[in-house]
N, C-alpha and C positions, 0 to 999 in steps of 0.2 A: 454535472458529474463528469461527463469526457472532458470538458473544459480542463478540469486538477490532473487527469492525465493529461492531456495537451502540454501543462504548464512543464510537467517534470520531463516531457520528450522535448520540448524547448529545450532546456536547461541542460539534456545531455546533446543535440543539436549545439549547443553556443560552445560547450568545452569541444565538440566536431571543429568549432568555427577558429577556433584559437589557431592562428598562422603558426605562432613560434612552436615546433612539436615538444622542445622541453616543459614551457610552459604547460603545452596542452596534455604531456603524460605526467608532469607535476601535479595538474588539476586532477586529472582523471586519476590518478593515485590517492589524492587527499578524499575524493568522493567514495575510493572503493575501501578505503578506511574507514568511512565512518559508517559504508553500506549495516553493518551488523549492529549499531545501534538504531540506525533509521528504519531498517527492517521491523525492530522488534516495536519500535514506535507506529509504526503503523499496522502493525499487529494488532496493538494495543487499541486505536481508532477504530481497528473495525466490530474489534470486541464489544469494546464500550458502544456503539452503534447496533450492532446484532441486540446485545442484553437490553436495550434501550427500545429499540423495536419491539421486542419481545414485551417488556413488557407494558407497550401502549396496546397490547392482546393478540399483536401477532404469533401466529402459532409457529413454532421451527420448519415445520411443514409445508407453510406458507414464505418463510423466509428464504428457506434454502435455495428454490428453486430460483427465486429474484436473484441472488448471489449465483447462481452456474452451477449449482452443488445441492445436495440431499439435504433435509430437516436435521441427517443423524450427524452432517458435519457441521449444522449452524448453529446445532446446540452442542457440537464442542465448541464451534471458535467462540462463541458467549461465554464458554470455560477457560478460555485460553488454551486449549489444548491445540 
């Protein structure tokens, strides 16, 4: 699991690493462009994950807490709210 973070602070780490600064705010522009689809895409990952949990019997109650957060927000992000 901290591994896929790991990966993604790498990848903002390598555009740090870009010598040329045009290239490296060209990069880091085109990233913060696409931030609002990748956002909702991983949105979407953890939903599908939560309802998936959920329903192998885990309770929201028992979810939420694993996630940092309440039962009453793991059964929204399962709703996508």
């Amino acid at each position: 699991m901290a591994g896929e973070v790991e990966a993604v602070r790498e990848a903002i780490r390598a555009l740090e690493g870009i010598s040329d600064p045009s290239a490296r705010a060209k990069a880091t522009t085109e990233l913060l462009r696409e931030w609002p689809d990748l956002h909702r895409e991983l949105r979407e990952v953890r939903q599908h994950a939560v309802q998936t949990w959920h329903e192998q019997g885990a309770t929201f109650d028992e979810i939420g807490p694993q996630l940092g957060t309440s039962g009453y927000r793991a059964s929204q992000i399962s709703r996508g709210k």
